[in-house]
C-alpha positions as CSV (number, residue, x, y, z in Angstrom):
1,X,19.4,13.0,28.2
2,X,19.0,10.2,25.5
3,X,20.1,10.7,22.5
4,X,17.5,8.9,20.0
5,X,18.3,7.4,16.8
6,X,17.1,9.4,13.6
7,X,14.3,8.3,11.8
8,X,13.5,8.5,8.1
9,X,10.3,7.3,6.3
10,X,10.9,4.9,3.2
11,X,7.7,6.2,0.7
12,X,6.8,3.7,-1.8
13,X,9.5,1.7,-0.4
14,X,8.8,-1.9,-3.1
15,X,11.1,-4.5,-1.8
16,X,14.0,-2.1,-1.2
17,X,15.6,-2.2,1.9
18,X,17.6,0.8,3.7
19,X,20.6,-1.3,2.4
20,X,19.4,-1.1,-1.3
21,X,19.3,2.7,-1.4
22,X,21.6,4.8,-3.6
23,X,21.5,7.4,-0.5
24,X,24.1,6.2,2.4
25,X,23.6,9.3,5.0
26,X,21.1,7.0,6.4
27,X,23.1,4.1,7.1
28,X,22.5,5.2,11.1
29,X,18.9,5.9,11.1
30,X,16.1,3.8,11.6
31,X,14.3,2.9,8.7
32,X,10.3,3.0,8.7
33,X,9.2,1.4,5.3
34,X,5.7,2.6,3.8
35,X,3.7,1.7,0.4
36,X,-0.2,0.8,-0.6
37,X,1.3,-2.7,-1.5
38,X,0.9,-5.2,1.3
39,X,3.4,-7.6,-0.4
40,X,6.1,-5.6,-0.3
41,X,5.8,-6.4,3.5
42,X,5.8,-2.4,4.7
43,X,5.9,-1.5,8.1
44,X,3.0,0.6,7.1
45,X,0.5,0.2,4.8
46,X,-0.4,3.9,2.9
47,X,-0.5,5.7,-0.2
48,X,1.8,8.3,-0.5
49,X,-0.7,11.0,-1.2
50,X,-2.2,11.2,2.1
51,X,0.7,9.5,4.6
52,X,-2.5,8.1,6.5
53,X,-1.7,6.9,9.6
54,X,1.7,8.7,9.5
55,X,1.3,11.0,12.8
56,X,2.6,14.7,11.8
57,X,6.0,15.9,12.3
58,X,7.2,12.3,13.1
59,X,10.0,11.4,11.0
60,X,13.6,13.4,10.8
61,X,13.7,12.5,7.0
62,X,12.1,10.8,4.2
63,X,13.3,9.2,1.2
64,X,11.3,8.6,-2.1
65,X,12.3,7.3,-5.2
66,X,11.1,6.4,-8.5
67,X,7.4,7.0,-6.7
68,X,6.0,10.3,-7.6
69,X,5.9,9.8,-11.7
70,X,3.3,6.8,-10.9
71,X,1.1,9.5,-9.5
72,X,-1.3,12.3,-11.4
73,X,0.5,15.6,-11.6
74,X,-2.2,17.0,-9.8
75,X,-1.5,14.7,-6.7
76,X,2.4,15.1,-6.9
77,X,1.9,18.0,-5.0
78,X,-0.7,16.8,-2.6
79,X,2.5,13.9,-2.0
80,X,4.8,16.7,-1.3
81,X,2.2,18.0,1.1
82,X,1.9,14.8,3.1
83,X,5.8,14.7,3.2
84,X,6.3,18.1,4.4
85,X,3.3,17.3,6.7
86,X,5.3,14.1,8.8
87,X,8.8,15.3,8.8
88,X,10.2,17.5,12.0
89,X,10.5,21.1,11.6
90,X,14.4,20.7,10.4
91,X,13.4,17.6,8.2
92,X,15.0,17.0,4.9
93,X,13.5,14.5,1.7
94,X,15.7,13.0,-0.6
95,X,13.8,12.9,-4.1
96,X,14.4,11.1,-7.0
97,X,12.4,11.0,-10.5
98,X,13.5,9.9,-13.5
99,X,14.5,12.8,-16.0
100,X,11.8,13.2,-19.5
101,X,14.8,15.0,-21.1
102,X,17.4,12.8,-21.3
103,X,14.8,9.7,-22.2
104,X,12.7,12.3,-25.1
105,X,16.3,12.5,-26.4
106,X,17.0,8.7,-27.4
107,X,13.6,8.3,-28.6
108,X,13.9,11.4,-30.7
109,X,17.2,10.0,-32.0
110,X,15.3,6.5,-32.5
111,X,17.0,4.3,-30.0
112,X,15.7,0.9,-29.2
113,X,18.9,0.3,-26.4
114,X,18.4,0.1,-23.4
115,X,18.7,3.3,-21.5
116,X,20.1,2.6,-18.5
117,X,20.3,-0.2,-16.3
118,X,18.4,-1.0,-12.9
119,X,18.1,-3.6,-10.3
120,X,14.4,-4.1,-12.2
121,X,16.7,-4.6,-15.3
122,X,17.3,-2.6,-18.3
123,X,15.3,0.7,-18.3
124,X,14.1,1.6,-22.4
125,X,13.5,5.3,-23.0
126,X,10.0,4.4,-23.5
127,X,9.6,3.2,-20.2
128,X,10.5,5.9,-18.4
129,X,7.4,7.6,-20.0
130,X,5.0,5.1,-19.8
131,X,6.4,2.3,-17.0
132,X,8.1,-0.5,-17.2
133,X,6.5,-2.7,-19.9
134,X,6.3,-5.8,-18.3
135,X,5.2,-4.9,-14.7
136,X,2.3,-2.3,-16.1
137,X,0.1,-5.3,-17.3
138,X,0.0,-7.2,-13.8
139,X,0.2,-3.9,-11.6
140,X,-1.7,-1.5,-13.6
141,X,-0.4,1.3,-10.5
142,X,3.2,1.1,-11.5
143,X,2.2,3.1,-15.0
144,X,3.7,6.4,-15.5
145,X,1.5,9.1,-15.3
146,X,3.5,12.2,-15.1
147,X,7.2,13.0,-15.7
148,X,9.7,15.6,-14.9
149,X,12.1,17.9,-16.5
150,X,14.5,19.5,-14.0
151,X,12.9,23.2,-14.2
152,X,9.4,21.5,-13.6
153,X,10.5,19.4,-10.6
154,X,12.6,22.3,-8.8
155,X,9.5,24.4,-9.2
156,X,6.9,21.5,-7.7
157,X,9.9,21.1,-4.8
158,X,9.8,25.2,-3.8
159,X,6.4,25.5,-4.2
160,X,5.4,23.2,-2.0
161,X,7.8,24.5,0.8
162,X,11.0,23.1,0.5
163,X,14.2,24.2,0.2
164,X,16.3,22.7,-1.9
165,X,20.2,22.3,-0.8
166,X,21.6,19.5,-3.2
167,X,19.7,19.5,-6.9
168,X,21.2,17.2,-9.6
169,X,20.2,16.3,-12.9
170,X,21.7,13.8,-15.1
171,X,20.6,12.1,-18.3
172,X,18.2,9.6,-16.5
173,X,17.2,10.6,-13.2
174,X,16.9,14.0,-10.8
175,X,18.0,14.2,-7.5
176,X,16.8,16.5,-4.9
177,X,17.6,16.6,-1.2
178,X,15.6,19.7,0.2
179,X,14.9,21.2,4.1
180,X,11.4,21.8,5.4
């Protein structure tokens, strides 16, 4: 019998690169890279809402981060549908969002510092509700259009399906890794 390699899907991948991600129990798999941007060079070409073209029950995990606040809150859960949809029946996601709490904090207390850093560059607390300043002009799909407290993002997780077994929340970002 062979033994094939796992397989995770990369949603709303950007430029990032297995390599890139924060997430290193996927160092053996084989990546599959998917966003609605063609220059980001994915190995499909979807928008995370519907997985299109993503045949079901086809990947053993899927990774998304920093994705689902640039959707409607409505359609956050048809995303967690489509991802529930392709993964195998003991698939796992690895979810991050960024965290409203910790970023409604510094602007209640009137900071203009930069709230954390990322490989985009420095992160203000206003731009984790709104988007990144200077990419929402050109690329009017990278706005913010829903955010996330830890309660409302566990909830959105379970209802969907998932189980959750590893659920952290810091200042700036939530973390989720969750079974079918």
């Amino acid at each position: 019998m062979t033994n094939y390699p796992k397989r995770f899907l990369h949603v709303a991948c950007g430029p990032a690169r297995k390599a890139d991600l924060i997430i290193k129990d996927f160092a053996d798999w084989e990546e599959t890279r998917l966003d609605i941007v063609e220059d980001f060079d994915p190995d499909i070409r979807s928008d995370m809402r519907t997985l299109t073209g993503v045949p079901d029950e086809s990947f053993d995990g899927l990774y998304c981060s920093h994705a689902l606040e640039h959707v409607h809150a409505f359609d956050v859960v048809k995303c967690l549908q489509a991802f529930r949809r392709v993964l195998k029946s003991d698939g796992f996601v690895f979810l991050i969002v960024p965290n409203l709490l910790g970023a409604c904090r510094a602007i209640v207390e009137g900071s203009n510092a930069p709230f954390y850093d990322s490989p985009a560059g420095p992160i203000f607390a206003r731009e984790v509700l709104f988007g990144k300043e200077n990419w929402t002009a050109e690329q009017p799909f990278m706005r913010h259009l829903t955010g996330f407290t830890p309660e409302y993002f566990r909830g959105l997780i379970v209802g969907a399906g998932f189980h959750p077994t590893f659920f952290q929340a810091d200042d700036f970002n939530i973390l989720v890794g969750a079974k079918k």
